[in-house]
N, C-alpha and C positions, 0 to 999 in steps of 0.2 A: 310423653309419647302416648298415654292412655287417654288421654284427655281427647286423642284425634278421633275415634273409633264409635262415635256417639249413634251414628245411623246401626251401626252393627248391635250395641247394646239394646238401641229398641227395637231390631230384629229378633233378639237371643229372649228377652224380658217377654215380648208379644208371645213366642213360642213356649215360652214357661208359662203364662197364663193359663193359655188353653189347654198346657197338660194338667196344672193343678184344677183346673176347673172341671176338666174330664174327669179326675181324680176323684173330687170332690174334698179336696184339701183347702176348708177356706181362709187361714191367715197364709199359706204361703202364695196363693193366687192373688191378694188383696197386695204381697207385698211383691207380686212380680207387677202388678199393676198400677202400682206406684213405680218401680223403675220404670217400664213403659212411659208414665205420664211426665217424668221427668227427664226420659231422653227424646223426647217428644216436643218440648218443650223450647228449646234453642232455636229448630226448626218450623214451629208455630210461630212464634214471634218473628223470623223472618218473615215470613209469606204474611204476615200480616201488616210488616214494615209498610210505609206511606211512602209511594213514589213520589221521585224527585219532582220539584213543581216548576223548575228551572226552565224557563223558554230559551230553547236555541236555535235560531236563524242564521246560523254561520255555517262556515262550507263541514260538508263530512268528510270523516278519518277511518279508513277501513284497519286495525292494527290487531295482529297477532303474536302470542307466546308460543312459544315450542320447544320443548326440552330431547331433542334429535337423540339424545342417550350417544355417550362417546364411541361406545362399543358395538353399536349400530354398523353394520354392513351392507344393510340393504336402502342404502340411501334413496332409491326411485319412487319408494311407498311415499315416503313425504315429498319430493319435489312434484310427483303426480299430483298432489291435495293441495300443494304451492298453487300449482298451474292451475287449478280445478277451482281454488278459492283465494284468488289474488289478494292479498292485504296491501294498502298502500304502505305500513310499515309493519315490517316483522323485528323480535327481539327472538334471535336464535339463542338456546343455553347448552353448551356440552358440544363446542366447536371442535374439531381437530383442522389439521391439516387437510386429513382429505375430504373432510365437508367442506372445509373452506374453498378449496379447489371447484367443487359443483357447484356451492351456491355461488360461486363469482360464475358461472355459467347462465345464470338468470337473467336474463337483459333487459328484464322487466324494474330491477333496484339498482339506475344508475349512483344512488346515493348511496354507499355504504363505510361500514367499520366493523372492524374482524380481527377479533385478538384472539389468536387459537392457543391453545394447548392440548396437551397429550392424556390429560385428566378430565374430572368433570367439568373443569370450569372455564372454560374457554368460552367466549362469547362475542356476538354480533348483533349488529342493528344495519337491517337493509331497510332501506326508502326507497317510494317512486316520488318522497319531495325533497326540497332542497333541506341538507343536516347544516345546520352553523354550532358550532362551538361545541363539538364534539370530543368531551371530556374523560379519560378515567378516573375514577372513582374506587378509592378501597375504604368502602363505607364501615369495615369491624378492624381496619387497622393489621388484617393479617395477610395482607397481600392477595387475594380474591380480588379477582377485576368487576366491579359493576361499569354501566356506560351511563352518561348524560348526555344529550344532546336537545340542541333547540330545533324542533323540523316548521319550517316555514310553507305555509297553507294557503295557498290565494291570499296573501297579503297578510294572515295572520298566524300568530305565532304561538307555539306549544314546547314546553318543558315535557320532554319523555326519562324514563329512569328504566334501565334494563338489569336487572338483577337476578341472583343466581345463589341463594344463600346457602349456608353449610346445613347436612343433613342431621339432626341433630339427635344422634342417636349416643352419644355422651355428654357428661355436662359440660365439658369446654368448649361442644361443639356447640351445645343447645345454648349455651352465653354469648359463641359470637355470632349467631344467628340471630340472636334478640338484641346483638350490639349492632348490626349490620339496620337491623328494623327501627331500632332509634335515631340510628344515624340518618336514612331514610324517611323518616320521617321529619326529623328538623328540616331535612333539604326541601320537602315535597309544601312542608308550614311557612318555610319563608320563600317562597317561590311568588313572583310577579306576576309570573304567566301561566296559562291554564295548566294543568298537570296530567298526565298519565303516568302510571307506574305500572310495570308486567314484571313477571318472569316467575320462576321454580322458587316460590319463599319458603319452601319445606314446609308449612306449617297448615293447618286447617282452618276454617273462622270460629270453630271452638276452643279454640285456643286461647291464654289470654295473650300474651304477645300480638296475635292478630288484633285484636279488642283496639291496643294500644294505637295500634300504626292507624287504624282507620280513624282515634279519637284524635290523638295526638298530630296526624298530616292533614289532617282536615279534609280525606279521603271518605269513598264510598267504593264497597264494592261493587261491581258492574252485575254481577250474579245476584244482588239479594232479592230474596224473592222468590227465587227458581225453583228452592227443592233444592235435591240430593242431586250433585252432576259431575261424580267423581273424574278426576282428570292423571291420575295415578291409579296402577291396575286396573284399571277399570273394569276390566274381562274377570276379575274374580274378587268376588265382591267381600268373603271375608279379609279384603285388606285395601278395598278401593277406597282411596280418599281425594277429596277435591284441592291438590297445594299449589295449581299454579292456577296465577289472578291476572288480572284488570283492573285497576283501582283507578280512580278519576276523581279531581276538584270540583267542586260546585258550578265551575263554571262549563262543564261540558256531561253534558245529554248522552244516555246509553239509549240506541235506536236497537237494538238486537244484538244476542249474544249466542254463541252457539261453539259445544265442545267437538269440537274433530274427530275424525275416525280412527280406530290404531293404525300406526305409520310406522313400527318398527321399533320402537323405544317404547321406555315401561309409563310413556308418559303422551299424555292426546293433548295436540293445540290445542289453542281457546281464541277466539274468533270474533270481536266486539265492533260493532260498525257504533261511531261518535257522532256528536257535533258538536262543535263551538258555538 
């Protein structure tokens, strides 16, 4: 759990500097300036990552993640930003009944799939393209639904994964969250067709688990590069973290990415226009 909170640490470390330096305290300034440089540093090496070189001339995929939070009442804030920022496929996570009930109101995703429940983990996947072979998946073995589906594009075709992993705030939860990410990951490595993967993975990309899925699925994330773009609390920043993604195959192109506004859940879309 500590491992997530790295932007905060080089907040907290920068802020000790400058009091030890005011101080005139020099080895505890010297040693907040090594935490600084070392939380500092995950974040550097992002932005310094080499974009993808990948040319793609195939048709584009507008897809979003959103974790609606179950206990959400005010359903209108996201269906407004729905309407406001059409995705051609959304992966909804923290479905109920009665979200289910509005989003089938959208006549904009004749293609859909909508497994609700009364917990966090209910989930859907709406399309405005055709779905083939729309799968569940209990990717950690403990009855948590993920989705698969093939979405067909102007004649070509795409493997999406919609997932919603456990929060892992004990260790059996934080083992099947990392069992849900390997399992996840074989699927995304032996995959034919281009890949997308979204949803609420609980986890940050300083993590190592994270580390693993992008090595191991032969994944990128769509964010790197970005900076800090927390997509959980985001309204208060000693606990904002970035855990919901966009991950994609080598064979498909991130044209733009952009986090949503708060919509009522503790958690803001994420917004990625593709290409094949």
């Amino acid at each position: 759990l500590f491992a997530h909170f790295r932007a905060q640490y080089f907040a907290a470390a920068l802020v000790l500097a400058a009091l030890f330096v005011w101080r005139r305290q020099a080895a505890p300034a010297l040693l907040a300036l090594v935490l600084v440089g070392w939380h500092a540093w995950p974040a550097a090496k992002g932005l310094a990552a080499q974009p993808s070189v990948a040319v793609c001339n195939g048709p584009t995929l507008t897809v979003a993640t959103a974790n609606v939070r179950y206990s959400n009442e005010d359903h209108g804030r996201f269906l407004a930003w729905l309407d406001a920022e059409p995705a051609d496929l959304v992966v909804v996570q923290e479905v109920t009944a009665a979200w289910a009930r509005d989003l089938a109101a959208r006549r904009g995703y004749p293609y859909r799939h909508v497994l609700t429940r009364e917990d966090p983990y209910g989930i859907a996947i709406l399309s405005r393209w055709p779905l083939e072979a729309v799968s569940l998946v209990d990717l950690a073995g403990d009855g948590l639904p993920s989705l698969g589906a093939v979405v067909s594009i102007d004649g070509r075709r795409l493997q999406v994964y919609g997932l919603h992993t456990h929060w892992p705030i004990t260790p059996s939860l934080a083992r099947a969250r990392d069992e849900a990410l390997r399992a996840a990951a074989a699927l995304a490595r032996d995959a034919t067709l281009p890949v997308v993967l979204l949803g609420d993975l609980n986890l940050t990309t300083y993590s190592p688990p994270f580390d693993r899925l992008l090595r191991d699925g032969r994944l990128r994330d769509v964010m790197q590069g970005q900076g800090w773009r927390p997509t959980w609390r985001a309204g208060f920043w000693p606990l904002a973290l970035r855990i919901d993604h966009v991950l994609v195959s080598s064979a498909v192109c991130v044209e733009d990415v952009t986090v949503g506004p708060a919509v009522g859940s503790d958690h803001r879309p994420v917004l990625a226009r593709l290409r094949l």
